[in-house]
C-alpha positions in Angstrom: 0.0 0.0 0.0 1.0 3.8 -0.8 -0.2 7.3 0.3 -3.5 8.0 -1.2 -1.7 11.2 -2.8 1.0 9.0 -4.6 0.8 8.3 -8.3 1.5 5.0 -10.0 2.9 5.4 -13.6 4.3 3.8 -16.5 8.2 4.2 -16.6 7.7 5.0 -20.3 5.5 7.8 -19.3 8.1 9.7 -17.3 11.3 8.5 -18.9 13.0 8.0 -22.0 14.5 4.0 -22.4 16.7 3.1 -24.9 18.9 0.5 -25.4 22.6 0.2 -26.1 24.0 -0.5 -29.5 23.8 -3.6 -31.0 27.4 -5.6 -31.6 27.4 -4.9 -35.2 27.8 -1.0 -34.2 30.9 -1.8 -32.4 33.9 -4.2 -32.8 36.8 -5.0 -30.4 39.0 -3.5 -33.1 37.6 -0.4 -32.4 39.1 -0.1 -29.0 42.1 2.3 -28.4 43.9 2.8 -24.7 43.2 6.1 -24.2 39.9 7.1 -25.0 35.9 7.4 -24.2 34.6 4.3 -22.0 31.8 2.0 -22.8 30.5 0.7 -19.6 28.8 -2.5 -19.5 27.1 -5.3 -16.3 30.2 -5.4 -14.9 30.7 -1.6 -14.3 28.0 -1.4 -12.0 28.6 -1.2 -8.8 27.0 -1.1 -5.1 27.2 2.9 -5.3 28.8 4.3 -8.1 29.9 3.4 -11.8 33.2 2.0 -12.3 34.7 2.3 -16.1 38.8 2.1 -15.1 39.0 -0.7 -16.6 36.3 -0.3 -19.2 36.7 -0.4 -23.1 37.3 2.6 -24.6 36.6 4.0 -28.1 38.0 7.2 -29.8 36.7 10.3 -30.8 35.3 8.9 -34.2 33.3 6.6 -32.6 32.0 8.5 -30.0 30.5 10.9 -32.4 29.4 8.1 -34.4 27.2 6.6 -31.0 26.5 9.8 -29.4 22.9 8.9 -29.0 24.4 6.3 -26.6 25.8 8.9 -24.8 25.3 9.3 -21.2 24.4 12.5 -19.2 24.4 12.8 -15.1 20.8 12.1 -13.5 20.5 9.0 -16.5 20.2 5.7 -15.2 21.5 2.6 -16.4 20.6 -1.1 -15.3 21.5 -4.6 -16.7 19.2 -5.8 -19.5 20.3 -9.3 -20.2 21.5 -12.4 -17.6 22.7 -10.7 -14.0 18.7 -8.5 -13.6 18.5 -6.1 -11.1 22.0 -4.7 -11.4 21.6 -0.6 -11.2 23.8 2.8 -11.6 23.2 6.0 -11.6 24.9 8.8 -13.7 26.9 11.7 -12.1 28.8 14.4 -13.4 32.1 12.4 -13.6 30.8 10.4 -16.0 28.7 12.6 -18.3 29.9 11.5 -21.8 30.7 8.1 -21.5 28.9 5.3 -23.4 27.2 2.2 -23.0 26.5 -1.3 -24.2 23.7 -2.9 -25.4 23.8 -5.3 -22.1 22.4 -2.0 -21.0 19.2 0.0 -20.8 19.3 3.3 -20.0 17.0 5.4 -18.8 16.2 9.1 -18.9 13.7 11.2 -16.9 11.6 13.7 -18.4 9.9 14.6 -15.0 10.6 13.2 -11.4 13.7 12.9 -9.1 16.4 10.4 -11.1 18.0 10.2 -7.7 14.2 9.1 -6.0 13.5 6.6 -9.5 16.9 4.8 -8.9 16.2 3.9 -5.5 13.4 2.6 -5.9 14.5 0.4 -9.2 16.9 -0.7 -6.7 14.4 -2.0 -4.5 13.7 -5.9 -4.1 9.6 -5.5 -5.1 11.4 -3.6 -8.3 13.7 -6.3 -9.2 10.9 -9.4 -8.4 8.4 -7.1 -11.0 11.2 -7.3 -13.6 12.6 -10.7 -13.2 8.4 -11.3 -13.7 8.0 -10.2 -16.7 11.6 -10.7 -18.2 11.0 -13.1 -20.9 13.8 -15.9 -22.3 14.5 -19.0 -20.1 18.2 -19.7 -20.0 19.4 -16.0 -20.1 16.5 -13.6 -18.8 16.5 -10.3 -20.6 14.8 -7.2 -21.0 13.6 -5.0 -24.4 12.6 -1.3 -24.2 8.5 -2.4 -24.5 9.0 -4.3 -21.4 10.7 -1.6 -19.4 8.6 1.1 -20.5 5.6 -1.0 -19.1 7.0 -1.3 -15.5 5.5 0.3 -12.9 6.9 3.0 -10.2 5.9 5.0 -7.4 5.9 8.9 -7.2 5.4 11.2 -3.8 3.6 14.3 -5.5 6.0 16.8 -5.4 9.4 16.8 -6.6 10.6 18.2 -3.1 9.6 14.8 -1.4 10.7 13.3 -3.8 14.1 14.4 -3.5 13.7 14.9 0.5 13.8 10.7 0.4 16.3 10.3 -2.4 18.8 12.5 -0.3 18.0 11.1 2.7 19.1 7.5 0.9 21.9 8.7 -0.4 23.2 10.1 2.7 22.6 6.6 4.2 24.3 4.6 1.3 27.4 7.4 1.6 28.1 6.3 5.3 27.6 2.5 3.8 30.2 3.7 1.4 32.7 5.2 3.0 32.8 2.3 5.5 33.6 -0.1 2.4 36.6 2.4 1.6 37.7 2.4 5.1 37.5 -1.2 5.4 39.6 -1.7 2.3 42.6 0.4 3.5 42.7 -0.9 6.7 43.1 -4.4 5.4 45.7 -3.6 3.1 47.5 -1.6 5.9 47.0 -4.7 7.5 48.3 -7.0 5.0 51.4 -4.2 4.6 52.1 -4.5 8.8 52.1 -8.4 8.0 54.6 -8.5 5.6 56.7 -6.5 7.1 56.6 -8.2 10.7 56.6 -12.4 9.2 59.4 -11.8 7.7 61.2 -9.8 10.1 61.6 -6.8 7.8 60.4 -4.9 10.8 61.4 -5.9 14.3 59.1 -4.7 17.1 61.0 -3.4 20.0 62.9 -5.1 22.4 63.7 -7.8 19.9 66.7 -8.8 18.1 67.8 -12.6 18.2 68.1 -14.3 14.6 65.4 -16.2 13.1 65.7 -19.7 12.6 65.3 -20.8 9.1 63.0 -24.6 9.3 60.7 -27.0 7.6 57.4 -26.8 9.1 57.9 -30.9 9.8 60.0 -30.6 12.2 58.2 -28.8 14.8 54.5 -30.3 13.6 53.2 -33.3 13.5 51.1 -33.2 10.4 48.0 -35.3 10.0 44.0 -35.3 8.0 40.5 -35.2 9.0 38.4 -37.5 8.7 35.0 -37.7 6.4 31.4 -36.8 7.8 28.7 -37.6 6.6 26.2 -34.7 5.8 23.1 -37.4 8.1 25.9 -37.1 10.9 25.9 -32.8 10.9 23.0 -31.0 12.4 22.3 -27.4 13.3 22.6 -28.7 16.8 24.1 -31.0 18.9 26.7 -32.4 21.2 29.9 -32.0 19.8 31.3 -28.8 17.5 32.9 -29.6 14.0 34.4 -28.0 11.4 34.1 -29.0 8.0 36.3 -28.1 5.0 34.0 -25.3 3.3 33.9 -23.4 6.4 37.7 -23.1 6.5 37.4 -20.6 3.9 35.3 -18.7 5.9 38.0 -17.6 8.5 40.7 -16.9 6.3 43.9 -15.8 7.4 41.6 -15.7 11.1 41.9 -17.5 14.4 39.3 -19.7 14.7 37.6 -19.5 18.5 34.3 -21.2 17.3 32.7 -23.3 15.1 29.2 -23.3 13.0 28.4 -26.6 13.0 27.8 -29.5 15.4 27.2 -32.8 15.2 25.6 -35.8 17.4 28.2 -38.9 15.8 31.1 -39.7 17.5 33.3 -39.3 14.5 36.2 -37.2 12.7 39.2 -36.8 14.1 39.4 -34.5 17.3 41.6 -31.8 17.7 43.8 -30.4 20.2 43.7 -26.7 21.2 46.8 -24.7 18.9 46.3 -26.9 15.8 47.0 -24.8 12.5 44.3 -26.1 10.0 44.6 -26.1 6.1 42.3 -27.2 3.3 43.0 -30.6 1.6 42.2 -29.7 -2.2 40.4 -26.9 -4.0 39.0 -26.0 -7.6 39.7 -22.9 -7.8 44.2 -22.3 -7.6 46.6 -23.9 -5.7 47.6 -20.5 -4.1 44.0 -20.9 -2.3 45.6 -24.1 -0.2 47.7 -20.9 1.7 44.4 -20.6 3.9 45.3 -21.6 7.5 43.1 -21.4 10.6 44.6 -21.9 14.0 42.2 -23.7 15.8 41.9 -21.8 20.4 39.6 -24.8 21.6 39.8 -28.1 22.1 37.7 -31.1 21.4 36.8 -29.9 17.8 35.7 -32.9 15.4 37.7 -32.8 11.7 35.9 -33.1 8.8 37.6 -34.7 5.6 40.0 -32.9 3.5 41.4 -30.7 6.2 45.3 -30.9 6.9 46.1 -30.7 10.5 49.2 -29.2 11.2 49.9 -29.6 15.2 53.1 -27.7 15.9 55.1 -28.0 19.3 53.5 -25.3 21.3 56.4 -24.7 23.1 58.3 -23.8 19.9 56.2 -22.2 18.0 53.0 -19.9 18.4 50.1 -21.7 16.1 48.4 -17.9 15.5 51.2 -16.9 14.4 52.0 -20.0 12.1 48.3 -19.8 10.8 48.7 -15.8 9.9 52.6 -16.6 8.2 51.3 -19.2 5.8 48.4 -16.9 4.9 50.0 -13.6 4.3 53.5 -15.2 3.1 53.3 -18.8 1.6 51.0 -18.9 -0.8 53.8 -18.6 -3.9 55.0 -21.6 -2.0 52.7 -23.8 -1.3 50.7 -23.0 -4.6 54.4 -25.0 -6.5 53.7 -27.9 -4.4 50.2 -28.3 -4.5 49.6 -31.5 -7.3 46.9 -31.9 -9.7 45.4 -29.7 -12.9 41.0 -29.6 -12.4 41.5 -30.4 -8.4 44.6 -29.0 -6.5 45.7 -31.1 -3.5 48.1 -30.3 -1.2 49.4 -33.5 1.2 51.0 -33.3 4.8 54.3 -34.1 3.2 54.6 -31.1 1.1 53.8 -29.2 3.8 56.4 -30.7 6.1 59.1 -29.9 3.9 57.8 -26.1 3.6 60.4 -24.2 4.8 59.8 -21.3 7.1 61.4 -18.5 8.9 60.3 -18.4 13.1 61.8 -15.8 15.6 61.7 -16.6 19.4 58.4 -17.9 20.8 58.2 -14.5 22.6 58.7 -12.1 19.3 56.1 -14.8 17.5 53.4 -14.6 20.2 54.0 -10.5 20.2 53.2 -10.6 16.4 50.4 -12.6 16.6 49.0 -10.1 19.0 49.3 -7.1 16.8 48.3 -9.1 13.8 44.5 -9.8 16.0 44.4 -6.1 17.1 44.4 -5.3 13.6 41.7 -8.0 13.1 39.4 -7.0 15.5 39.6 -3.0 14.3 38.6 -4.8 10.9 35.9 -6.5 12.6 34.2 -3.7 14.7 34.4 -1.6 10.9 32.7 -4.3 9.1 30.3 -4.8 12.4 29.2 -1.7 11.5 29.2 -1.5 8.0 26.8 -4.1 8.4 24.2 -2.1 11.2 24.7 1.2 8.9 23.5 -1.6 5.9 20.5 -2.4 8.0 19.4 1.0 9.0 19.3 2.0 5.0 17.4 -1.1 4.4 14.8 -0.2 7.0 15.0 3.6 5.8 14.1 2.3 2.3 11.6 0.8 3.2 9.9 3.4 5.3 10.6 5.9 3.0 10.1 4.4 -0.7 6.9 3.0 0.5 5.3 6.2 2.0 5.1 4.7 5.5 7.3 7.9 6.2 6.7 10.8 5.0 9.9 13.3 5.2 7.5 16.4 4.1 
């Protein structure tokens, strides 16, 4: 339901929708490095357009496809396979092209900023992937579009009251993302430079000792269980190989899944755990866990690397193959279509340790910087919610902000 004062129209009665050029209008030979770009699905993103890495065409044929020119306040939105991908037009990108994945739309009356919110709601995308027609690849044609149904407040001033209000929220969302981003790769920068002992941290200067991982870990595998055996709940915790991924390059104080068998192999508080195989590089085997609890049943696939506590620190083991053996263990990983990497490969990895002091000291710092991560993507996550409730309120006219 909407306020008895809102309007429902046609998109095609408030906007102009064209789509992109067809592939006969454009050829990869066309494409110089320096030039106009032609964004296309991919060059949508979450708040912004992104056309870095975009083709880009001359002056020629820019002229030659100026009507698929694009102009701030246009939106643009994915018109074949990935639906419901949307981006609006700002200044900075006044001029550039697009494809004919594309549709783009043009306003003739209404807040572009209120209309692309509200395309980018979920009722929106569930009315288009509706009516999208094609069974293997969904797509969309300008009839279609034009036919789809929005919402408009009355007044342009509500209308932009909301879409401001939006965009302030998905600005904070936004500038969480960026700081998130350069605090991991200050993170991943302070890693470097502390595993390898680039950077000392005060206080310490002994030698590192140069070692295969074999000879201060006893290196074993999981054992299989059987999807009847895991449950949501139950008596004993276990960790499966999938979920390994899920705490990369972390420290593992809990698991996700229990089950009520008494099977897989148990582990020991301080194992470092690795993935068995993967599909996707062998570079993705650098993905260690170190296990704080004990009594933890092993799923299959999952190398168990249990090092001699009092030798070496397992968090810092687990965050030195992560940020610095990856080259290395991706040479010894075996196979072409599945990657596998065995306990004695890993044994005869060769690392660099400093004293058990200096490694429990980096693993420290290397948590702190963790848990700032975690607390910024905490809340990215509540900022996420509170624009998901605000569009809600607002694009439905349960809140009115004039």
């Amino acid at each position: 339901m909407i306020p008895s004062d809102w309007t429902v129209v046609r998109l095609g009665d408030i906007a102009d929708v064209r789509t992109g050029p067809f592939g006969s209008a454009l050829h990869a030979s066309d494409y110089v490095p320096n030039g106009t770009p032609i964004i296309t699905v991919e060059h949508l993103g979450q708040f912004r357009l992104h056309g870095e890495d975009a083709p880009k065409v001359g002056d020629v044929d820019r002229a030659r496809l100026s009507k698929f020119g694009l102009s701030e306040g246009d939106i643009v939105f994915s018109r074949v396979g990935s639906l419901g991908r949307f981006g609006l037009v700002t200044e900075a990108e006044t001029g550039w092209l697009f494809s004919g994945r594309l549709l783009r739309v043009r306003l003739k009356k209404g807040s572009a900023r209120f209309v692309y919110h509200q395309l980018c709601t979920a009722g929106f995308i569930q009315q288009i992937e509706s009516v999208a027609v094609g069974q293997t690849m969904p797509s969309l044609n300008t009839v279609i579009v034009n036919n789809l149904k929005v919402f408009l407040p009355p007044t342009l001033e509500e209308q932009e009251a909301i879409a401001e209000a939006l965009s302030d929220a998905d600005s904070l969302v936004e500038s969480l993302d960026a700081l998130i981003a350069k605090k991991r790769d200050m993170k991943q920068a302070a890693m470097q430079q502390l595993l390898t002992g680039r950077t000392r941290l005060s206080g310490f200067s002994d030698e590192w000792e140069r070692t295969p991982i074999g000879a201060y870990a006893q290196i074993s595998k999981g054992k299989g269980l059987s999807r009847e055996a895991v449950a949501e709940s139950g008596h004993y915790p276990c960790l499966l190989y999938g979920e390994l991924f899920t705490t990369y390059g972390r420290v593992a104080r809990h698991v996700v899944s229990h089950t009520n068998v008494n099977d897989g192999v148990l582990s020991e508080r301080g194992d470092v755990l690795m993935p068995g195989s993967t599909t996707t590089s062998g570079a993705d085997l650098a993905t260690a866990t170190a296990l704080l609890l004990d009594g933890v049943r092993l799923g299959g696939d999952i190398n168990v690397i249990r090092p001699n506590l009092k030798r070496v620190d397992s968090r810092f083991l687990a965050y030195l193959i992560n940020a610095g053996l990856r080259a290395e263990v991706s040479k010894r990983a075996q196979g072409i279509t599945i990657h596998h990497l065995y306990g004695k490969e890993i044994a005869e990895i060769e690392v660099r340790v400093p004293s058990l002091d200096e490694q429990r000291v980096i693993a420290d710092v290397c948590e702190d910087l963790d848990s700032e991560i975690d607390a910024l993507v905490s809340q990215r996550e509540k900022a996420d919610l509170v624009k998901q409730g605000m569009m809600q309120e607002l694009l439905s006219g349960r809140v009115r902000l004039v």
